[in-house]
C-alpha positions in Angstrom: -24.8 57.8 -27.0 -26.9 58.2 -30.4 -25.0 60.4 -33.2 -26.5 63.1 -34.8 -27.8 61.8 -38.6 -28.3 65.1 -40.9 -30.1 64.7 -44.2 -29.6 66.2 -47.7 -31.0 66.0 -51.3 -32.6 67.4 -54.5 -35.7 65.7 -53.6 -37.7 68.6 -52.3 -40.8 68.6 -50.2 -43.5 67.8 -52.7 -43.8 64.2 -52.5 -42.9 61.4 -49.7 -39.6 60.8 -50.7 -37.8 62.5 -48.0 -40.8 61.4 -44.9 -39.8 57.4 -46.1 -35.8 58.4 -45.5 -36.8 59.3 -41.9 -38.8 56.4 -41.5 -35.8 53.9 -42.3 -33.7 55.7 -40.7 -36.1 55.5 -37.6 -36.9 52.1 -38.1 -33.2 51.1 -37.4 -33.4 53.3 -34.0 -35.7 55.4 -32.6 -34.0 57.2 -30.8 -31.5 58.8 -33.5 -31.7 62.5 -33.6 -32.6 63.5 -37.7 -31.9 67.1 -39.1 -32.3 68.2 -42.2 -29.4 70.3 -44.2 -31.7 70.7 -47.5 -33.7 69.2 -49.8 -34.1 71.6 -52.3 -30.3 71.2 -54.5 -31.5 72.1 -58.0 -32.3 68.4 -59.5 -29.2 66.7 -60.7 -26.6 69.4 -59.4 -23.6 67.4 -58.1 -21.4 70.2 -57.2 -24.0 72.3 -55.3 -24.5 69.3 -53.4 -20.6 69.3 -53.1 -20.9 73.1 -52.2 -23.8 72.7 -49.4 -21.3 70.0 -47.4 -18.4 72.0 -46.9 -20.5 74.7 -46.1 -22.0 72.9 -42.8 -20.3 69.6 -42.6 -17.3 70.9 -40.3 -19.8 72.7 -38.0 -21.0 69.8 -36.7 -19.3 67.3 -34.0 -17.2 64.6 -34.5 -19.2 61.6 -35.2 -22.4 63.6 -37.0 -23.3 61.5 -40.1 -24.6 63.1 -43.1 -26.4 61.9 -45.9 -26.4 63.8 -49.3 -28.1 62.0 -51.9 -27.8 63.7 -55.6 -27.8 60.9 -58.1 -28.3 61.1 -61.3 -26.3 57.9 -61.5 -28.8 55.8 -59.3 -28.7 52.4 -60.6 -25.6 52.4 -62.8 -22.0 50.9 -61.7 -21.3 54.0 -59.5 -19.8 53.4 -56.1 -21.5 54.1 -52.9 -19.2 54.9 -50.0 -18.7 56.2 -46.3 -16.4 59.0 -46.1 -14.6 60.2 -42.9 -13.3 63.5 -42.5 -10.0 64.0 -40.7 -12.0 66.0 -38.0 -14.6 62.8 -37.5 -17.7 63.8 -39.2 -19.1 61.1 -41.7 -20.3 61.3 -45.4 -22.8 58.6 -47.1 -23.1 59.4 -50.5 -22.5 58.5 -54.0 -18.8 58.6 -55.4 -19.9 61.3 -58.2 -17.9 64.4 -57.2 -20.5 65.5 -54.1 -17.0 65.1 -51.7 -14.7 67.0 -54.2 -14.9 70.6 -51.5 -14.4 68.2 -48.4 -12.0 66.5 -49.9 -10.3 70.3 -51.2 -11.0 72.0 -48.5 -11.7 70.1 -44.9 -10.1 66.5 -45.9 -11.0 63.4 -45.9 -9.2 60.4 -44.0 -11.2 57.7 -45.3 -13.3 55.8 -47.4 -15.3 52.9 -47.4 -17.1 51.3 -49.7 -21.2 50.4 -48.7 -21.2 46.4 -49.0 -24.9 46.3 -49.6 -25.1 42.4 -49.1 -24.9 43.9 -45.1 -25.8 47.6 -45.3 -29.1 47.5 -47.4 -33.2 48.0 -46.6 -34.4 45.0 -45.9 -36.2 43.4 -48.9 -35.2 45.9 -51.2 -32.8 44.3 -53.5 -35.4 44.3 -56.5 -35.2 48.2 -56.6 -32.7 50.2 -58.2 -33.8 53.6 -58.1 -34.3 54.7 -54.8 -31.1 54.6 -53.0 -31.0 57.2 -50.6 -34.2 55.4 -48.7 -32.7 51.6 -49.4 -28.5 51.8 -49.1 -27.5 55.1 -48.0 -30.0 56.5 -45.1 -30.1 53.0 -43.9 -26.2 52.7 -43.8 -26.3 55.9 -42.2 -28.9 55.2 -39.0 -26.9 51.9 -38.7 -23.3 54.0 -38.5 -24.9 56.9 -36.3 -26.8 54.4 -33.8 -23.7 52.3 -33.6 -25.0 49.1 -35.0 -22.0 49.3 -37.5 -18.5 51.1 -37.2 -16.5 52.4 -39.8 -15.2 49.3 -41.3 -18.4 47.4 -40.9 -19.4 49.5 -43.9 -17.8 47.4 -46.5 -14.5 47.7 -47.7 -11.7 50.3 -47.5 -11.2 52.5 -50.8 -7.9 54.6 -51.4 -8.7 58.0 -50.9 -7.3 59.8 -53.8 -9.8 57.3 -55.6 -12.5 59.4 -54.9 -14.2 61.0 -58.2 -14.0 65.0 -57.9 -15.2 67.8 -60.0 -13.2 69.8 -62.4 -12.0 72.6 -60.0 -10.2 75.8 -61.5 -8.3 77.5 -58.6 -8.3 80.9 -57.5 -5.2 82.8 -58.4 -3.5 86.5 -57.8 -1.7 89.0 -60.8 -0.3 91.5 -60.1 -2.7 94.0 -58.9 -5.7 91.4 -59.5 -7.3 88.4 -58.1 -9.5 85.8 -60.1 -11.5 83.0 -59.8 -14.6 81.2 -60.1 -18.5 82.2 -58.8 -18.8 78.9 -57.3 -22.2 78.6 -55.6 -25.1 81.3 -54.9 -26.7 82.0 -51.2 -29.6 81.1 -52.9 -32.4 83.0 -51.0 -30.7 86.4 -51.5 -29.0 86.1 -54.7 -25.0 86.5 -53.3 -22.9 85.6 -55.4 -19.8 83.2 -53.2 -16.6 83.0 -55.2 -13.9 80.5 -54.7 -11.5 83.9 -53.9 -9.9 82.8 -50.1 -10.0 86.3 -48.1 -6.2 86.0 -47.4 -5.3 85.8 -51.0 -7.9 89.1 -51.9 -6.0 90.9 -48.8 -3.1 90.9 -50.9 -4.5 93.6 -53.0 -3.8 95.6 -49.8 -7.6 97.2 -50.1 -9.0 97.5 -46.1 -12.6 97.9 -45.2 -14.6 100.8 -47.1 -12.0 101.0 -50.1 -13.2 100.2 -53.6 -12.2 97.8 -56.1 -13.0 96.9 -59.8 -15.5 93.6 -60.3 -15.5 92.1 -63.6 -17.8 89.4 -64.1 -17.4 86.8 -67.4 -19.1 84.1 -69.0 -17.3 82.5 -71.9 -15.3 85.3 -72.2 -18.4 87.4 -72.2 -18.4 90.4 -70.0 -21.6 90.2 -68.4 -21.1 92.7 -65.3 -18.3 95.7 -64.6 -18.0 98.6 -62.1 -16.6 99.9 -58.9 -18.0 98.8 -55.4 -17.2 99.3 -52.1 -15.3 96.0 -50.0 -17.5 96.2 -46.3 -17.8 94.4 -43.4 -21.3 94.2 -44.1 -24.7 94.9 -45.5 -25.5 97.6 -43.7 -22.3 99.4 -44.9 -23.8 100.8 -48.2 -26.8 102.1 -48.9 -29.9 99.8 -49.7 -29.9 98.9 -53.8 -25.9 99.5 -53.4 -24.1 96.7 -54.4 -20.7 95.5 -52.4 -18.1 93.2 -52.3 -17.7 91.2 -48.5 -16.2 87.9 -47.0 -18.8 85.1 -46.7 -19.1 82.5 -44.1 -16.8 80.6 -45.8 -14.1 82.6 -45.4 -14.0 83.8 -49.1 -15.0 86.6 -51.3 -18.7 87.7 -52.0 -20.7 90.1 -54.3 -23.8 91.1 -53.3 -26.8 93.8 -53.5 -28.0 95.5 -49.9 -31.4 94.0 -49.8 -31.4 92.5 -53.7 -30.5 90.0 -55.8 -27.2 90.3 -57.4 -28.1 87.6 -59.8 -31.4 88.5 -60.6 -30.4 91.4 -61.5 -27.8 91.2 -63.5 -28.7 87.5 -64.8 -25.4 86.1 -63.1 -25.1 82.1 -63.3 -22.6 79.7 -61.3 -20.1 77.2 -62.2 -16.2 77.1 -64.1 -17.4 78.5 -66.7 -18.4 82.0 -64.3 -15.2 83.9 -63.8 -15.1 86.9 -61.7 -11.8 89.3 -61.4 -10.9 92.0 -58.8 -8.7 94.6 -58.8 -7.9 97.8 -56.3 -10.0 100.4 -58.3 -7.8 103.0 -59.4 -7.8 105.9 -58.1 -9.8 109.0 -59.5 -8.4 112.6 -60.0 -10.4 115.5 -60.5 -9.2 118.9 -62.7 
């Protein structure tokens, strides 16, 4: 039975980049079936990339191989490996931090390094600059078609080897929860914190009650007031802004049918911290 081989990068569309991935990976089998989870990571941006795989990864069966390829290290002494998730799904990818949320989050019960004197492109030793087409998509068809198994990737790599981003964790204060703005949903301007919903529920706030946002970069406020914590959009009013539980399980600011960061010129990253509190409550003389 062919596996399922799901593509991602910061190539974009523009050029043939992404067509000669397929074609490799087509060239080892026909038959594999070839999805795309994006190509359009902002150029160079490791952790999105990091991001964008624990946000689908898990979703797909046991046995689905991925392929993210964000390198700005192409070429230099960084590994290349094969990570397996303890729920069966595979990684191929650069050892730069793009596993640090599977790794966090999902886990990872393996790693393998690619031994490229078995698992590269045909003919292509002389280049060094294209390696998601030469090393990693082909190491990828040859894993999902079943040419290769696990350890006839190359060797096996301690796990806690693996090269992870700087992570700064989500924590609870007294009456107030903190973290990081860790990734966007990038076509309507959300804003996804690393906040888990079960650690926010502590504030005891349930559906339609409000509670304080404040929004920092380097110790900058950039963003504060009082919004409404909903089940979803449609809950406030359209240009209201809210605060929800995303996909991932975790808390979310966002603008009914706009751009919370457009509009309010919100970045992500460590250095994006975001606070939330049970607003207090409001008496009238």
């Amino acid at each position: 039975m062919k596996k399922n081989l799901v593509i991602q990068s910061d190539f974009g569309l523009a050029d043939g980049a992404v067509s000669a991935m397929y074609g490799v990976a087509l060239s080892v089998d026909e038959d594999l079936n070839i999805y795309d989870l994006t190509h359009e990571i902002p150029q160079y941006d490791i952790w999105e990339a990091s991001y964008r795989l624990i946000q689908t990864v898990d979703y797909w069966p046991a046995g689905t191989v991925f392929v993210s390829v964000v390198d700005p290290g192409v070429g230099s002494d960084r590994r290349s490996v094969v990570a397996k998730t303890v729920n069966g799904q595979y990684v191929v990818t650069p050892d730069n931090g793009t596993l640090t949320h599977l790794k966090r989050m999902l886990g990872i019960e393996g790693v393998r390094i690619i031994d490229e004197t078995i698992n590269r492109l045909p003919n292509s030793g002389e280049s060094y600059t294209f390696h998601g087409r030469d090393v990693y998509v082909y190491t990828a068809a040859r894993l999902a078609a079943g040419i290769i198994d696990f350890a006839g990737v190359g060797p096996e790599a301690e796990t806690d080897t693996i090269v992870e981003l700087p992570v700064i964790e989500a924590t609870k204060d007294d009456n107030c929860v903190s973290g990081t703005i860790d990734v966007l949903d990038v076509r309507f301007g959300s804003l996804w914190t690393n906040i888990p919903r079960t650690l926010f529920m502590e504030l005891g706030v349930k559906h339609g009650g409000r509670v304080e946002i404040t929004i920092e970069n380097a110790k900058r406020v950039v963003y504060k007031n009082i919004l409404t914590y909903t089940r979803s959009f449609a809950d406030v009013n359209v240009g209201e802004p809210l605060v929800y539980v995303n996909s991932l399980d975790c808390m979310a600011v966002a603008i009914n049918q706009g751009s919370f960061s457009k509009a309010y010129s919100v970045g992500t990253g460590t250095e994006w911290k975001i606070s939330i509190r049970k607003a207090p409550k409001i008496i009238y003389e």
